[in-house]
BATOR-870176 format. One line per 5 residues: for each residue z, y, x of C-alpha. Coordinates in Angstrom, 2 decimals, always signed. Each point is the difference from the previous one (the first is absolute). Layout:
<vexbas>
Z,Y,X  ... .
</vexbas>
This chain:
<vexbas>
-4.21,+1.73,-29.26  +1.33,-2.53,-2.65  -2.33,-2.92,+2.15  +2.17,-2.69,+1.67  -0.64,-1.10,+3.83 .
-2.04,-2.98,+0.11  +2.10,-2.75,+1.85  -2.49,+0.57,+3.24  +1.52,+3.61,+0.07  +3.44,-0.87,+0.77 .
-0.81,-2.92,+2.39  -2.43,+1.95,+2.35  +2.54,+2.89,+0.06  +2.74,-2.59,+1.00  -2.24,-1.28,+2.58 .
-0.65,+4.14,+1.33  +3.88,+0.38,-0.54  +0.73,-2.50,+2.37  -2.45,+0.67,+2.18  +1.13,+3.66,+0.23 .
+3.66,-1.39,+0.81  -0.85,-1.74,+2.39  -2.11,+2.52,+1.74  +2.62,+2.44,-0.09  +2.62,-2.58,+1.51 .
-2.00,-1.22,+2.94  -1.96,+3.20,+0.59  +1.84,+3.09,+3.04  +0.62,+3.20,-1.44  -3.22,+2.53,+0.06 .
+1.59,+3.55,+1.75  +0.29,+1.75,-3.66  +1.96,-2.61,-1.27  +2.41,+0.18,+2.82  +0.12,+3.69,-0.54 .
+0.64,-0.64,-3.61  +2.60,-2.65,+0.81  +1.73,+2.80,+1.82  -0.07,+2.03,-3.22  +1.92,-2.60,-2.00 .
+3.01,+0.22,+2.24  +0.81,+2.61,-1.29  -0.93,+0.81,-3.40  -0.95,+3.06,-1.30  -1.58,+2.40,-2.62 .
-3.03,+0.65,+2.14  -1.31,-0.39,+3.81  -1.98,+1.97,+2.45  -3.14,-1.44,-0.80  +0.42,-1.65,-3.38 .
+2.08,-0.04,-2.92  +2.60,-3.15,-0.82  -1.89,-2.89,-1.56  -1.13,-1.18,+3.34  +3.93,-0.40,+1.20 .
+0.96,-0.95,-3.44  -1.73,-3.16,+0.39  +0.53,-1.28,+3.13  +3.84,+0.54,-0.57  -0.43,-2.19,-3.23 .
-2.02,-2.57,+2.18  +2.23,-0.15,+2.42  +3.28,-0.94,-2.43  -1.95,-3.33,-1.17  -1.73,-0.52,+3.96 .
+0.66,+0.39,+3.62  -3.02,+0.62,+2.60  -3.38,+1.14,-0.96  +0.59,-1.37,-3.66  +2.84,+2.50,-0.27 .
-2.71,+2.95,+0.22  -2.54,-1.44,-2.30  +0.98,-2.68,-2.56  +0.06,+2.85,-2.58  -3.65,+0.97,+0.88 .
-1.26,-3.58,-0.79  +1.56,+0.42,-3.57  -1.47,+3.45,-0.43  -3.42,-1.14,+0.83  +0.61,-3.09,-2.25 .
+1.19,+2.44,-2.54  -3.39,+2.32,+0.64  -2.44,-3.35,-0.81  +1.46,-0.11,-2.88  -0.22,+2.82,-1.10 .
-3.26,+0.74,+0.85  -0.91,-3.65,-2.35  +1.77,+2.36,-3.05  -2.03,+2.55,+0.48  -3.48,-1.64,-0.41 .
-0.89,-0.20,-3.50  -3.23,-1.90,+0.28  +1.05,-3.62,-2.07  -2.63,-2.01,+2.25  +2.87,+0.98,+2.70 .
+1.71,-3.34,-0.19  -3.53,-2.18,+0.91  +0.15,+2.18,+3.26  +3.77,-0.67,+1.32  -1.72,-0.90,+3.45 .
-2.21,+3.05,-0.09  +2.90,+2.49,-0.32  +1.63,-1.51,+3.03  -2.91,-0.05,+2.25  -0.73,+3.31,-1.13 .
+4.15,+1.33,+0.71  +0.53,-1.96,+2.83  -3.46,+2.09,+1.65  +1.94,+3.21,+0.07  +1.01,+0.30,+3.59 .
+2.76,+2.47,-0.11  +1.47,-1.40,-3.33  -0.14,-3.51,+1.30  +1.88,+1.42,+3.26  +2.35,+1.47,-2.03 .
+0.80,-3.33,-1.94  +1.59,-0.65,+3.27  +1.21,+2.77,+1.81  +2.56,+2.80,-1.32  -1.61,+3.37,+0.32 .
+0.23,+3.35,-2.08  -3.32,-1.14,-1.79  +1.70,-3.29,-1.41  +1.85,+1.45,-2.63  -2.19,+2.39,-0.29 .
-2.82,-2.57,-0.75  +2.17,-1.73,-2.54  +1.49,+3.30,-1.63  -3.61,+1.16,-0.77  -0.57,-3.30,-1.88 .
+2.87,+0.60,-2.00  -0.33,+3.22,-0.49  -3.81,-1.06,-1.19  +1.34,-2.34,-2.22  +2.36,+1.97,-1.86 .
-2.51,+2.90,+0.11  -2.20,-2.45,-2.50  +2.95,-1.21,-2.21  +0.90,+3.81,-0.17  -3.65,+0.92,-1.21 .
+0.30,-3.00,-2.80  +3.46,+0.37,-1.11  +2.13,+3.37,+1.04  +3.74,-1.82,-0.17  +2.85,+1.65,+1.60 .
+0.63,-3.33,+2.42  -3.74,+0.30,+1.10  +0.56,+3.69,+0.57  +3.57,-0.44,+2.04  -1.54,-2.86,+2.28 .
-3.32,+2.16,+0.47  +2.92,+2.80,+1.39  +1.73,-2.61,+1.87  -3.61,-1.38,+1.54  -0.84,+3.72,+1.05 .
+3.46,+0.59,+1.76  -0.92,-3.40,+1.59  -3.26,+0.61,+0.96  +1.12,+3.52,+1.73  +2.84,-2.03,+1.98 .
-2.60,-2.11,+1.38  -2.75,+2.71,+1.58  -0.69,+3.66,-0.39  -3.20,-0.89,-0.82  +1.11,-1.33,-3.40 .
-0.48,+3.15,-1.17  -3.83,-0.37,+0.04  -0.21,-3.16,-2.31  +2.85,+2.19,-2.56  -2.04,+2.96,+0.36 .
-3.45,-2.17,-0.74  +0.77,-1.85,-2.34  +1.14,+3.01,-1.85  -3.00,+2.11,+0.15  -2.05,-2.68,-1.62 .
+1.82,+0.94,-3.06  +0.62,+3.64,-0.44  +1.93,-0.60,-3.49  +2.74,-1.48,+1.85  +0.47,+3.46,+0.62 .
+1.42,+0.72,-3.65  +1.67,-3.30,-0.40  +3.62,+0.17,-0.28  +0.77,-3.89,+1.41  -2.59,+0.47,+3.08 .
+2.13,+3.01,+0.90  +3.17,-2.03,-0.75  -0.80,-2.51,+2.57  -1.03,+3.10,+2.81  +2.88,+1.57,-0.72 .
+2.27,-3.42,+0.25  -2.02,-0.91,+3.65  +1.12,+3.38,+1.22  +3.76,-0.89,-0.97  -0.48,-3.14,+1.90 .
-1.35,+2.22,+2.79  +2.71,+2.29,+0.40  +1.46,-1.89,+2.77  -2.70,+0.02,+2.02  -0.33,+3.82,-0.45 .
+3.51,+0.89,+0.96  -0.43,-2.08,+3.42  -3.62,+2.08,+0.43  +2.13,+3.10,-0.41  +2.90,-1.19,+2.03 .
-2.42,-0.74,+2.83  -1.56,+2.96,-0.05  -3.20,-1.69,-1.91  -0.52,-1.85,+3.23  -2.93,-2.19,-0.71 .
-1.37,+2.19,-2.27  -0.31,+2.50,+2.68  -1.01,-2.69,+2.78  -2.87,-1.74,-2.34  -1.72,+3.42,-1.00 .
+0.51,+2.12,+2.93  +1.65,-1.58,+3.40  -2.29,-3.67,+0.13  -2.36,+0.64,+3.19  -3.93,-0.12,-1.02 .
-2.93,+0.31,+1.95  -3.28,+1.58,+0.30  -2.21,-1.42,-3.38  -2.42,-2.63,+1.17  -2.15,-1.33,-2.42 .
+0.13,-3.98,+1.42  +3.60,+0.45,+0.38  +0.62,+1.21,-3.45  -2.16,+0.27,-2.61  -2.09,-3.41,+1.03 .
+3.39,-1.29,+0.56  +1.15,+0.77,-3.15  -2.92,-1.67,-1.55  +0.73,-3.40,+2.46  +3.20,-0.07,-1.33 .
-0.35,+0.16,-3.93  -2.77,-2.64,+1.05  +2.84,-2.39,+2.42  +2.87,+0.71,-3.03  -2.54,-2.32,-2.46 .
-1.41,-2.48,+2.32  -3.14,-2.01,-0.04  -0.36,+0.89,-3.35  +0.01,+3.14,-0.21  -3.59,+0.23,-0.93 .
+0.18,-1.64,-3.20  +3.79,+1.86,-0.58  -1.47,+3.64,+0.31  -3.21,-1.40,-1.36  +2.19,-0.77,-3.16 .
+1.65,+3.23,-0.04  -3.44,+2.40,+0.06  -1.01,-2.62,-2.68  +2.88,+0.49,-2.30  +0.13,+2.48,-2.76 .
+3.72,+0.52,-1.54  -0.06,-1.40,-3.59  +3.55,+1.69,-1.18  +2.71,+2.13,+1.68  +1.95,-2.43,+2.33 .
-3.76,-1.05,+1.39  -1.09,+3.68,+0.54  +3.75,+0.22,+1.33  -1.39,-3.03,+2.64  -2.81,+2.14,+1.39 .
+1.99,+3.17,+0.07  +2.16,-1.37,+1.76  -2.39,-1.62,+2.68  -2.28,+3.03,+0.87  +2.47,+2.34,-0.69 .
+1.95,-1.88,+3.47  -3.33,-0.47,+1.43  -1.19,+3.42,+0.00  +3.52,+1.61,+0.81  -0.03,-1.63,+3.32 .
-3.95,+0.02,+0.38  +0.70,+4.31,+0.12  +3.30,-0.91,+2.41  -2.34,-2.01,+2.40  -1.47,+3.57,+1.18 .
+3.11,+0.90,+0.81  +2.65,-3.26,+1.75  -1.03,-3.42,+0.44  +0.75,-1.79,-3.25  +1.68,-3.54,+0.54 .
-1.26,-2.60,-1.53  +3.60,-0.73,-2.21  +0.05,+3.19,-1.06  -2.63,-0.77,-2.46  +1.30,-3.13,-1.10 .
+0.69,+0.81,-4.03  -3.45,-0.59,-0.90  +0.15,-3.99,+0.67  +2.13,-0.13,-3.42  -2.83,+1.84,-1.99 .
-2.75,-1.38,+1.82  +1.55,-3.84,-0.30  -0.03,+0.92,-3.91  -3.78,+1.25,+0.31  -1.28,-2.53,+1.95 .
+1.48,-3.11,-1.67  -1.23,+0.84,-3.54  -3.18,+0.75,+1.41  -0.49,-3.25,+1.64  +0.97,-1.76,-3.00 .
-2.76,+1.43,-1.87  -2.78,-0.12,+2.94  -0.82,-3.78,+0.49  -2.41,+0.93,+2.93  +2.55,+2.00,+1.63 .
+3.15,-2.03,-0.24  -2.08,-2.74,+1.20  -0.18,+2.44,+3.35  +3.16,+1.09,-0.08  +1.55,-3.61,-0.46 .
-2.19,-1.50,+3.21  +1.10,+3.28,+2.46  +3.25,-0.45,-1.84  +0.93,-3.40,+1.60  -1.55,+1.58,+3.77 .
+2.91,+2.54,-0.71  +2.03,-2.26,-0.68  -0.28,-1.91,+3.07  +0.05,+2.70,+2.36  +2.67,+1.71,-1.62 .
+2.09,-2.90,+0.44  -0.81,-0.14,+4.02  +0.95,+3.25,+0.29  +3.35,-0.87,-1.83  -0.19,-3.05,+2.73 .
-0.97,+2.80,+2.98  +3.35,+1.90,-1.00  +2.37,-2.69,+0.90  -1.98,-2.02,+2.70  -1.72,+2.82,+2.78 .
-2.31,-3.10,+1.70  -2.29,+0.12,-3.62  -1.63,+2.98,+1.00  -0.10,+1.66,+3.26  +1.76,+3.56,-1.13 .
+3.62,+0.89,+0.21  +1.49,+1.75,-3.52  +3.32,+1.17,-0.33  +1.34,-2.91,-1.64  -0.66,-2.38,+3.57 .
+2.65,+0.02,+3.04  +2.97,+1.89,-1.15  +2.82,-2.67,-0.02  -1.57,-0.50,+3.72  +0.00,+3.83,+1.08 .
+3.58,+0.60,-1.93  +1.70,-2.82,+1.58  -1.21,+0.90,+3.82  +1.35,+3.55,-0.76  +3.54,-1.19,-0.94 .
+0.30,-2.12,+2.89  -1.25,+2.37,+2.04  +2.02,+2.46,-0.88  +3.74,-1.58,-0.59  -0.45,+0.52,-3.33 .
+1.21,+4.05,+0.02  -1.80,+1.93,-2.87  -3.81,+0.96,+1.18  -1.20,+3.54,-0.85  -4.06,-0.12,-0.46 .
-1.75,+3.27,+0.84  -2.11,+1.39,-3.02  -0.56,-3.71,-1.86  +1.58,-0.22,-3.28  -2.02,-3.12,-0.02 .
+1.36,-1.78,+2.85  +3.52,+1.05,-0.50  +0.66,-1.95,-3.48  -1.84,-2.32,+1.22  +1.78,-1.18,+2.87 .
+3.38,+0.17,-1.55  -0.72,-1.82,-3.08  -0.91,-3.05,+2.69  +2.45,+0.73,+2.37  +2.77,+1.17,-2.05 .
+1.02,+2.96,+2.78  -0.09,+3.62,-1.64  -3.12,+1.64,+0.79  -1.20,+3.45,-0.72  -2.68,+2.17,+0.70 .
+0.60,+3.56,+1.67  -3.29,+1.81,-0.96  -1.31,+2.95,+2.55  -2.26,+2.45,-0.11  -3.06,-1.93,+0.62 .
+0.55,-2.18,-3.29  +0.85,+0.89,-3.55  +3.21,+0.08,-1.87  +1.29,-3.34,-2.46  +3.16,-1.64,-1.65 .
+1.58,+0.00,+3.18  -0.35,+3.95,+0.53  +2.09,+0.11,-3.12  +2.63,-2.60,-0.76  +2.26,+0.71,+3.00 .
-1.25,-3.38,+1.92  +1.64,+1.65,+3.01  +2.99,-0.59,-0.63  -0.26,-3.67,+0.46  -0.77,+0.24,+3.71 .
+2.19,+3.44,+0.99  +1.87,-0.59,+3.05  -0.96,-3.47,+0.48  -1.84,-1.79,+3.19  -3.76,-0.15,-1.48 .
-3.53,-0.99,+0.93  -2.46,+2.70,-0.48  -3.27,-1.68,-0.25  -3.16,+2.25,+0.31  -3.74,-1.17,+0.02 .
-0.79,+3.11,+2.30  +2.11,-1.02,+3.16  -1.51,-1.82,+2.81  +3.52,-1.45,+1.11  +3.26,-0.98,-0.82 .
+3.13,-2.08,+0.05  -1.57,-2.31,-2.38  -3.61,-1.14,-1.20  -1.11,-2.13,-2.44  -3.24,-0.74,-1.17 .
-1.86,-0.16,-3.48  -2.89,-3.01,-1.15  -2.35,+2.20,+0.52  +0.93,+0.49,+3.91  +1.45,+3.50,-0.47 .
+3.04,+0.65,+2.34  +2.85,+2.00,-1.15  +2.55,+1.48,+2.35  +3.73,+0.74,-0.82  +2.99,+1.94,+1.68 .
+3.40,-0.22,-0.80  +2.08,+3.02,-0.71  +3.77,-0.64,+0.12  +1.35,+3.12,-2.19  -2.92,+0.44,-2.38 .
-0.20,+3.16,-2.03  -2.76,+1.90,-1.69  +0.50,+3.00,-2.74  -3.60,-0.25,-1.55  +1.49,+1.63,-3.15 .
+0.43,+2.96,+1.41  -2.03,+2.39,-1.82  -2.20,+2.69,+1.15  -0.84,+3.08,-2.25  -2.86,+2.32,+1.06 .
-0.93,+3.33,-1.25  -2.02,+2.60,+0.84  +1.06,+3.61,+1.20  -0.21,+2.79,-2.10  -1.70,+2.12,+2.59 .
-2.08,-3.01,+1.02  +1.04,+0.28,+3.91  +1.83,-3.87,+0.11  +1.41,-2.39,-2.39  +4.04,-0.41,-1.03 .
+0.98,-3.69,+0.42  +3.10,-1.81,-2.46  +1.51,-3.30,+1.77  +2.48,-1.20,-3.09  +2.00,-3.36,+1.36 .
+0.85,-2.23,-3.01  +1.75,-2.38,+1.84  +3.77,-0.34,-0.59  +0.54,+0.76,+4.14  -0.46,+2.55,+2.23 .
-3.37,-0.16,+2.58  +0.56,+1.55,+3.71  -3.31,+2.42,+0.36  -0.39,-1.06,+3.40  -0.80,-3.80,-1.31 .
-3.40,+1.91,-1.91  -2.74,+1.42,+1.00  -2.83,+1.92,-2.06  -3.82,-1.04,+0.19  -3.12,+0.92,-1.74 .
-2.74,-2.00,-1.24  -3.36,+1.10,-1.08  -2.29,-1.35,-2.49  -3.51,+0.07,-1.08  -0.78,+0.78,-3.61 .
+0.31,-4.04,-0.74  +3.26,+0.59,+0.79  -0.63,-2.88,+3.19  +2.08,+1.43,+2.76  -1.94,+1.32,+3.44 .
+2.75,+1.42,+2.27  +3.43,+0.43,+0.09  +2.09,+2.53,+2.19  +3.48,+0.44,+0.73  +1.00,+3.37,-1.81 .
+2.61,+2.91,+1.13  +1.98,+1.12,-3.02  +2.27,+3.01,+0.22  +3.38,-0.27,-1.35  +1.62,+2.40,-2.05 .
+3.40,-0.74,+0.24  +0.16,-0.44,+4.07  +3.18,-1.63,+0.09  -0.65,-2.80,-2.31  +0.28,-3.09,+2.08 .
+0.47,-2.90,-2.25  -1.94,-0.05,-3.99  +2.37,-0.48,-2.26  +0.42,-2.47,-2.62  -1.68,+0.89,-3.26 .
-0.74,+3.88,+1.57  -3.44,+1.38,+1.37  -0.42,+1.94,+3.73  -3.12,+2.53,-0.81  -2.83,+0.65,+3.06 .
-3.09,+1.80,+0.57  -2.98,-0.75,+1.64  -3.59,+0.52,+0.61  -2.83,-2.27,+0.02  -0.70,-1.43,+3.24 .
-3.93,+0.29,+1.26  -1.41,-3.62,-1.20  -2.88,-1.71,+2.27  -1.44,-1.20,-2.85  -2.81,+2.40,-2.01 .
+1.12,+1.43,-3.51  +3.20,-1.95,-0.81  +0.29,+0.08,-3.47  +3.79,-1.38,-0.29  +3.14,+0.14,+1.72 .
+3.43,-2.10,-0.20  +2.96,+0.33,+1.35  +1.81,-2.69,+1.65  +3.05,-0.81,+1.85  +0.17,-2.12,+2.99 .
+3.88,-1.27,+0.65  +1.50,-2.57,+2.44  -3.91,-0.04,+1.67  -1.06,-1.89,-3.13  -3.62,+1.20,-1.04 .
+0.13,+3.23,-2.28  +0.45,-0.83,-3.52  -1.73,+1.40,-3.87  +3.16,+2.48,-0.37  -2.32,+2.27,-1.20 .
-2.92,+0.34,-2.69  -3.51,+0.77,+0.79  -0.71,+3.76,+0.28  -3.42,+1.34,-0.78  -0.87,+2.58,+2.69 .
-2.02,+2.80,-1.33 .
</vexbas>
């Protein structure tokens, strides 16, 4: 720890840092990002699909950087931040003959060379498990009450970045069960949860909303083993690169020489074998697994010092890496390189047809969170997404996005529609068609409550309207949708509901109307779900209710 950089250190991560800037300057927006972007406007305690860090950042880019820099100069000094750190925590003192080595050997992680560039959930949460690494080791050598606040601090930190922060916490920990009786350890847990209060209270105030969506509302499908399990094993293979026969090579190799080492390969398998056990159930995605590079950078760097026959290897496929890395960096900005669109090619061109095309008035996309951030971010016109029944809910099923396009003349852009007032087309040749709508207005907040009977013949339906106007009933009408036990929907019906207060005509602000109804006959063979959803001003039904198990 006490070792200084060599001089080489800081002048190849000057050259990376640079590089890294200007990748993110001259390099379109990947979809996530935009959806991200879209976060920061409007910063909160947590988000549909994430908690804060992610918006964090990009709203501290953006107050030193306009453009694409605005989302991601504060990635390129977290990843600058994460080489570093990973140099601090290799003890090995032959480390400063192999300067070159370590980079070579970084710079081969896929995902965490991605992420020196582009500002994604998994950047902070790359360079908050560093940290938290780092202070871990300092902790185990010297208990002080600073090392123990910042290890608190780094927790909170690491928790704001991904849910699944709570592995490389809960790892790390069971590698040494007598943190169990130490006073400080439990200091620092019980400091992160302070830290984490805010994020709790928005869980609860949103009715624990990704929580409940992550865990129990995220559409599967049937378990294929090439589509999950082998493709789990493809992608903790694609997250190292070409090396990643010497870097797991280095890791079966290793044996843990004192606490913070065993705390390493804890950590590793311990991630590993979680989502090994979660492949038979979802598709694991590759990021999702991304902790181990830290650990595994550690493993196989002071391995490869030590193995002359090895580094010799792993330097020669190294530089390959290197190369190719840096034409896919090349591939990202210019499309000709290689002939395969990716999401950072043709948006400035698709975005700038649609505004013309369209006068400019705000565009609603049909189901694509992805497009919709997207396209304002390059056009500057306020876009949202109105999300239907054949799609899945997201931050704008929850932040009141509406309410920038009520009663205004809109585009509504679907990829389903064979016509329309306007089309446009993508790089890739897709056509999209769009319709204008001069009054537009949708209540997808409405919210459905279902429950069952108590002498089983029907169920009793709750329609609560939490929107600070009153809704004609004629404007909605009820549907049906049945899914299979993936929760992937199969049919959807419209649905008769009985009224129990006949004379209702309008729902009232802030009040609920109660129904009844029965389950309609479905076409398709043992539905295993239902939702409710509302269809109003002949806009596709919405997600106004949850998914109901039918038994």
């Amino acid at each position: 720890m006490s070792q200084k950089f060599p001089r080489l250190f800081f002048i190849l991560l000057a050259v990376l840092f640079v590089l890294n800037l200007v990748q993110a300057s001259i390099t379109e927006l990947i979809y996530d990002e935009a959806y991200y972007w879209y976060y920061a406007q409007n910063l909160s305690w947590g988000y549909f699909d994430h908690p804060s860090m992610v918006a964090f950042l990009i709203k501290l880019s953006s107050l030193f950087f306009d453009g694409e820099l605005g989302v991601r100069f504060m990635s390129t000094i977290l990843s600058a931040g994460t080489y570093i750190l990973l140099w601090l925590l290799v003890d090995n003192p032959k480390k400063k003959d192999y300067v070159v080595h370590f980079f070579l050997l970084v710079f081969s992680f896929t995902l965490m060379n991605a992420y020196g560039f582009l500002t994604l959930p998994d950047t902070s949460l790359l360079f908050f498990t560093a940290l938290f690494l780092w202070l871990y080791k300092r902790f185990l050598e010297n208990e002080a009450i600073l090392t123990t606040i910042l290890l608190g601090l780094t927790m909170a930190a690491l928790m704001y970045s991904k849910y699944h922060a709570v592995l490389v916490i809960l790892f790390v920990f069971l590698s040494n069960y007598k943190l169990i009786f130490n006073k400080k350890a439990w200091l620092a847990v019980i400091l992160a949860l302070i830290c984490y209060i805010p994020h709790f209270v928005w869980l609860y105030k949103n009715n624990f909303v990704s929580i409940t969506f992550h865990l129990y509302e995220r559409p599967n499908q049937a378990y294929s083993f090439d589509g999950f399990t082998l493709g789990y094993f493809l992608n903790i293979i694609a997250i190292v690169g070409l090396l990643f026969y010497w870097i797991y090579g280095s890791l079966f190799k290793f044996r843990p020489k004192d606490t913070f080492s065993k705390a390493l390969v804890y950590l590793v398998y311990g991630v590993l074998i979680f989502f090994f056990i979660s492949s038979f159930n979802r598709r694991v995605q590759a990021q999702w697994t991304i902790v181990v590079s830290i650990p595994l950078a550690i493993i196989a760097f002071d391995y490869l010092i030590s193995n002359k026959k090895s580094r010799k290897w792993m330097y020669r496929t190294g530089i390959v890496s290197l190369v190719l890395l840096m034409y896919a960096r090349a591939w990202m900005v210019h499309y000709p390189l290689f002939p395969m669109l990716y999401e950072t090619h043709g948006n400035k061109i698709w975005a700038k047809e649609l505004k013309e095309k369209s006068g400019g008035v705000p565009v609603v996309f049909e189901n694509s969170y992805r497009r919709a951030p997207k396209y304002e971010f390059y056009s500057g016109v306020p876009s949202i997404s109105l999300n239907n029944y054949m799609y899945r809910k997201n931050q704008y099923s929850i932040d009141g996005s509406e309410e920038r396009v009520r009663g205004k003349k809109v585009l509504y852009v679907s990829k389903y529609k064979k016509s329309g007032d306007v089309t446009y087309m993508h790089l890739d040749s897709t056509i999209f068609f769009g319709n204008y709508i001069e009054n537009f207005q949708s209540y997808r907040n409405l919210k459905c409550i279902v429950d069952k009977k108590e002498n089983n013949t029907g169920y009793s339906l709750k329609v609560y309207n939490p929107y600070p106007f009153d809704i004609p009933l004629e404007q909605l009408k009820f549907t049906i949708s049945y899914s299979n036990k993936h929760k992937q929907v199969k049919q959807m019906r419209s649905l008769k509901v009985n009224k129990l207060t006949p004379k209702a005509s309008t729902l009232r602000s802030k009040d609920t109307l109660f129904y009844s109804f029965d389950l309609p006959l479905s076409k398709m063979e043992n539905p295993s779900y239902f939702r409710i959803g509302i269809a109003e001003n002949g806009l596709p039904p919405g997600l106004n209710g949850q998914p109901i198990k039918i038994e």
